[in-house]
N, C-alpha and C positions, 0 to 999 in steps of 0.2 A: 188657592195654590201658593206654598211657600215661594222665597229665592231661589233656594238649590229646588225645589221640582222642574220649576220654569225654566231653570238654566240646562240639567237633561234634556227636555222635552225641546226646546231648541235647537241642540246641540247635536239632539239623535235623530231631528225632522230629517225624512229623506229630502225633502224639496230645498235642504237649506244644508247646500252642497260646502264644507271647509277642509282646507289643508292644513295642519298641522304638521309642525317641525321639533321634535323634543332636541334641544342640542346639551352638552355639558361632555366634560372631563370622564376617563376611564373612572366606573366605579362608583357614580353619580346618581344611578336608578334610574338611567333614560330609558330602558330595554324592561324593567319592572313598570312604569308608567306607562308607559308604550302599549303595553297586551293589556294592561287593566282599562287604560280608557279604551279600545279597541273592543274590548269585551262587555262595557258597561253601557258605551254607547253606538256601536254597532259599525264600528268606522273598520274600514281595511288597513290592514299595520304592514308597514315595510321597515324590515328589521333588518338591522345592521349586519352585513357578513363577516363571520369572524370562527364557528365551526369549518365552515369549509375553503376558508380562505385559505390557498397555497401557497403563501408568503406567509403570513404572523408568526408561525412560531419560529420559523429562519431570522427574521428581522428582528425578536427581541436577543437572537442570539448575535447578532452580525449586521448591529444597524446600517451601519454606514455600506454593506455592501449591496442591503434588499432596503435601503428607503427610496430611491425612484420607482423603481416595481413594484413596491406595495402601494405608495401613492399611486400610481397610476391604475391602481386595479382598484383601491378604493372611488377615486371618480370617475372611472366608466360606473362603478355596481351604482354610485348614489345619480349617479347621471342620467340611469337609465331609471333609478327607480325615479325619480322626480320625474322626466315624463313622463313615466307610465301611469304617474297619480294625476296630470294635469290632463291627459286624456280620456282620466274616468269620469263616472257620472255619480259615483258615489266619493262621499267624504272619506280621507285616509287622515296616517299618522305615519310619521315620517322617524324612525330610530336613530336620529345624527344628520343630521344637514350637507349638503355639498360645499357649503360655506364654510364650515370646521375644515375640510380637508386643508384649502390654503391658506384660512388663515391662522389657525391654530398649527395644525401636523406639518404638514410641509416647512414652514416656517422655523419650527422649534427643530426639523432635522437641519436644516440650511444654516442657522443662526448658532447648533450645536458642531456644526462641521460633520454630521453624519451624512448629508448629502452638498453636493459638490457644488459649486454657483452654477456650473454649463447646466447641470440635471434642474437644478432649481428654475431658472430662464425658463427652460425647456417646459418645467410642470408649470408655469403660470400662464405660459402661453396656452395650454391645451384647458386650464381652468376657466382663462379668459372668454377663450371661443367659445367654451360649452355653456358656461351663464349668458348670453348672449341669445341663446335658445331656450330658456325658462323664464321664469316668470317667481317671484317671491310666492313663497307659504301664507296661508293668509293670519296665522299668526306663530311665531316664535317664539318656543319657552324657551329660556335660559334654568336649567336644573345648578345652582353653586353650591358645592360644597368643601370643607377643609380638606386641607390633603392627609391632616391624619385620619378622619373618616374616610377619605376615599381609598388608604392603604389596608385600613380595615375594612371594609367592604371587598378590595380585592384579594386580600389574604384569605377571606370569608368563603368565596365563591368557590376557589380551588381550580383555576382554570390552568390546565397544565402550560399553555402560551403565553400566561403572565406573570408566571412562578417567577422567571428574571429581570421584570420590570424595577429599572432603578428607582429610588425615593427623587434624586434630582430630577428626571426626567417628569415625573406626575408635577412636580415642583414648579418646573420651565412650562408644564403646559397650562396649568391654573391662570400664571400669571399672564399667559398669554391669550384666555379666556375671557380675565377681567379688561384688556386690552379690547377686546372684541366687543364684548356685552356694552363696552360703553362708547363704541362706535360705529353700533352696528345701524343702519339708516333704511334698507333695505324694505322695511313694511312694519310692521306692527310687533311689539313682542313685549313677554309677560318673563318679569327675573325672579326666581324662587330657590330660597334659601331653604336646603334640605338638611342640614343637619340635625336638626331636631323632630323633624318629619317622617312620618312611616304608610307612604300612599297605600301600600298592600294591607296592612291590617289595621289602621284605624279609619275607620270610615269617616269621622268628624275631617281630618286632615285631606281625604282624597275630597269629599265634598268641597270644603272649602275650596278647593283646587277648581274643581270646573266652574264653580262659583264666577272663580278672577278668571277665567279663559271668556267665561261667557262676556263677563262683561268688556273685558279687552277687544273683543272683536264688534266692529260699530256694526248694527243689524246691517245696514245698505251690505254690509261683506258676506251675510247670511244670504246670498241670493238665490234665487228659485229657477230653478235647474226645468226648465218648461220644455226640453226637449224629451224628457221622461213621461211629458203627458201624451 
């Protein structure tokens, strides 16, 4: 048995239950990575809301009026999704983190003057209490990439809700990524530079990939879920 078999065959055991967090910037291929490893290795995917979200496409018209409301509907949806994964008994993968919401999104509207200081207070106080009730991912990828691949990448997609997304605004959130990525303390996590990477169609690249998950995660984290026997 090679490296990358043994890191599958690990990583897809049912008995050896993991959470997975993909985090990174609009346009990054957290939502591409996300269904491939979901698919590859058997894990349930909790994908980010953004077809049915009923704010997005108000708030890239009219930040400052829909950034507390769309914050707030972003950490209920991750809030719940994160319990509903620490309640299961099978391994997931998580499309964005609750942990982006304040320290990256909310931040950059607060810091941009698109959301107000009282909304701001207000959103940190309700991010506060709900971390308070979970528990870290047991590992977190950091996806980086330039902001000029990530304006082509959004340009690419064609999603009519971020036809208006400013160049500054991807600009303010990178920076506020790399802010994060290098202070984030929280549990365990693996930083991957995507720019020259293509998880969906070179197999060499996605392999490598569970390669460095596998080994980022120390086995004692692989643990055996014995209420399934």
């Amino acid at each position: 048995m090679n490296h990358f078999d043994l890191a599958y065959r690990t990583l897809a055991d049912d008995n050896n239950k993991v959470f997975i967090a993909v985090a990174g910037n609009i346009g990054c291929g957290k939502t591409t990575l996300t269904r491939k490893l979901s698919e590859k290795l058997g894990w349930h995917p909790h994908f980010e809301s953004v077809e049915d979200n009923p704010y997005l496409s108000d708030f890239y018209k009219d930040m400052r009026a829909f950034s507390f409301p769309l914050q707030v509907y972003f950490l209920t949806h991750r809030f719940n999704g994160h319990r509903s994964i620490e309640r299961s008994n099978s391994s997931s993968i998580q499309d964005r983190s609750i942990y982006e919401d304040a320290h990256i999104f909310a931040r950059a509207l607060y810091e941009s003057g698109e959301m107000t200081a009282r909304d701001y207070q207000n959103y940190l106080g309700l991010y506060r209490t709900m971390i308070d009730y979970i528990s870290p991912p047991t590992l977190m990828i950091f996806l980086r990439r330039s902001v000029k691949k990530l304006m082509e990448r959004i340009s690419l997609r064609g999603r009519d809700c971020e036809k208006n997304i400013p160049l500054d605004y991807i600009e303010r959130l990178n920076t506020y990524y790399e802010d994060w990525f290098k202070s984030y303390d929280a549990g365990k996590c693996l930083l991957i530079d995507t720019d020259e990477l293509d998880f969906l169609n070179n197999q060499v690249h996605f392999d490598e990939l569970v390669k460095r998950m596998h080994d980022a995660i120390d086995q004692k984290d692989l643990f055996y879920t014995f209420w399934q026997q």
